[in-house]
Backbone bond lengths (Angstrom), bond angles and torsions (degrees), N, CA, C in turn:
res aa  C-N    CA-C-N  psi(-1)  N-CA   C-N-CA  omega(-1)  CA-C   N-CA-C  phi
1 X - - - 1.445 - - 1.535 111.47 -
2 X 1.511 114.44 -35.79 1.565 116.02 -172.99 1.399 94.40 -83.93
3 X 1.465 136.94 -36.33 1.396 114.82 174.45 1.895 118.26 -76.55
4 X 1.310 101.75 -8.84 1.659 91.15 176.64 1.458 106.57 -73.20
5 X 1.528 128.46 -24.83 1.663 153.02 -162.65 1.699 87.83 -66.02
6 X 1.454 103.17 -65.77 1.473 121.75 -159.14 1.789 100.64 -59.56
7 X 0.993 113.92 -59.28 1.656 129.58 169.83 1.646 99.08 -39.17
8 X 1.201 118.30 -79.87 1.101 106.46 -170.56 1.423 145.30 -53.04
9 X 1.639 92.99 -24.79 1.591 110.94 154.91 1.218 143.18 -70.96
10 X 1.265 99.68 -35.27 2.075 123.35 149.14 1.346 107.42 -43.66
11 X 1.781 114.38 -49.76 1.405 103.30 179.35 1.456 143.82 -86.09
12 X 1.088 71.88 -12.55 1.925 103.44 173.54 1.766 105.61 -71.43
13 X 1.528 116.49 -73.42 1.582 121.80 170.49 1.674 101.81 -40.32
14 X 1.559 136.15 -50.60 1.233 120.94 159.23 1.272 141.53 -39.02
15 X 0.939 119.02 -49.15 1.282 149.48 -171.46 1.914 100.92 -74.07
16 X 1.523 122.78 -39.65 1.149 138.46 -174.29 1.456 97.02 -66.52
17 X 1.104 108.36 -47.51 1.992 132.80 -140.08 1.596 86.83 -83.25
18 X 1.167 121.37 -50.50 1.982 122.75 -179.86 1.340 100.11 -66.59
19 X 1.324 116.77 -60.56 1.642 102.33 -177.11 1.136 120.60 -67.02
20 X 1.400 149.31 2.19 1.591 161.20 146.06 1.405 108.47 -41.76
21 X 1.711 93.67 -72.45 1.420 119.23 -171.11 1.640 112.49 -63.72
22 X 1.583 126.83 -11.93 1.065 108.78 -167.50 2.015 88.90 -117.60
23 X 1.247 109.09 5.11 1.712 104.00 177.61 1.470 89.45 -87.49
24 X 1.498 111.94 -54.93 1.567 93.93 -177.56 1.548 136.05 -57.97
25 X 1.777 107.29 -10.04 0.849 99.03 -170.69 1.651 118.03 -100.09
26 X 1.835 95.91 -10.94 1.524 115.31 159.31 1.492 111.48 -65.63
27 X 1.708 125.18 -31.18 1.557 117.45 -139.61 1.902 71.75 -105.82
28 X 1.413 128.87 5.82 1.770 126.14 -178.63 1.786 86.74 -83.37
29 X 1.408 95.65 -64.76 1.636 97.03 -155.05 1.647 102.56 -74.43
30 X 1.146 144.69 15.01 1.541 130.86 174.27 1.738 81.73 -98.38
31 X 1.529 118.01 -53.80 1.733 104.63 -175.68 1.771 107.45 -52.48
32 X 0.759 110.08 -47.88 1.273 97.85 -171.71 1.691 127.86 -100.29
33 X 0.830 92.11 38.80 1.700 120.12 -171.24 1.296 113.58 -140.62
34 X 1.536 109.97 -116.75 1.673 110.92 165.85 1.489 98.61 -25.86
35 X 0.951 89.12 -77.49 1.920 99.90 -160.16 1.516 112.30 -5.05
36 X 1.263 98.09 -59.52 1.305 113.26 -164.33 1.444 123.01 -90.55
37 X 1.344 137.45 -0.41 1.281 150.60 175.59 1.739 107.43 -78.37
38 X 1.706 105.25 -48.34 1.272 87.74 -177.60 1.729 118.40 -74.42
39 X 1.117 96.52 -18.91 2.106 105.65 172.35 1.333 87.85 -67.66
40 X 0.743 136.23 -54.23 1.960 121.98 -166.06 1.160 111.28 -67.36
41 X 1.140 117.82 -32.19 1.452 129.55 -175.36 1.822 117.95 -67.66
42 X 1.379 80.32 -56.23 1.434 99.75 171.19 1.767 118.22 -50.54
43 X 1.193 97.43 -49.42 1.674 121.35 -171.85 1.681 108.90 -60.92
44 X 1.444 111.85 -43.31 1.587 131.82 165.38 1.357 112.30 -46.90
45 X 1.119 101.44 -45.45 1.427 110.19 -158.65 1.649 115.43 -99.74
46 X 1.397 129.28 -3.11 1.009 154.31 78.97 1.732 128.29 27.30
47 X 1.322 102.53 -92.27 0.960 138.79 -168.51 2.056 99.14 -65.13
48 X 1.775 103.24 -41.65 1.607 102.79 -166.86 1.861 85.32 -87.21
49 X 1.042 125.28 -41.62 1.615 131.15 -174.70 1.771 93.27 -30.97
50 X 1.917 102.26 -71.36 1.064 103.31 -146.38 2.238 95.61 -65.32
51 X 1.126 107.95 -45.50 1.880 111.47 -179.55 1.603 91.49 -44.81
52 X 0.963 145.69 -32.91 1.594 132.78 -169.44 1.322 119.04 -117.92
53 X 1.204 109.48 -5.63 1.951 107.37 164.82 1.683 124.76 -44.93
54 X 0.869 124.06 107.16 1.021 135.48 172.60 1.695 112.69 -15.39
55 X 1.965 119.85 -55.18 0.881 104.26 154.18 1.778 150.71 -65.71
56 X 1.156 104.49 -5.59 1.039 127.98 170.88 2.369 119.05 -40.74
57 X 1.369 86.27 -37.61 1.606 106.72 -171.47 1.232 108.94 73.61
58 X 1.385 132.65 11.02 1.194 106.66 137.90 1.125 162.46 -127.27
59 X 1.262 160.65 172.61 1.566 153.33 -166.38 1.352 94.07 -92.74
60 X 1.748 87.16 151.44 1.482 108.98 164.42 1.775 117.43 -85.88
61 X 1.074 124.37 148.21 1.314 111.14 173.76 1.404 107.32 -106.85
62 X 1.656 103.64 141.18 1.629 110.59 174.46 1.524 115.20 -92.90
């Protein structure tokens, strides 16, 4: 009975230790993945706003 106790607690702290390791390793790739597409995105878009603002002086060419 005291080793089924012991077992089950081994498996439990296991069992803890994978699901840790695999949030961090989900909560790695959304930062550096997702995360980062919409900042780039944003930054692009930005970047064409300010080249085509009207105040800017200049035209677009067709």
């Amino acid at each position: 009975m005291v080793n089924d106790a012991t077992e089950r607690k081994q498996w439990k702290r296991g069992v803890l230790q994978v699901a840790t390791l695999e949030q961090q390793r989900l909560g790695g790739d959304l930062h550096h993945g997702l995360g980062q597409q919409p900042t780039g995105t944003a930054l692009l878009l930005k970047g064409v706003t300010r080249r085509f603002s009207p105040l800017s002086g200049r035209r677009i060419r067709v």
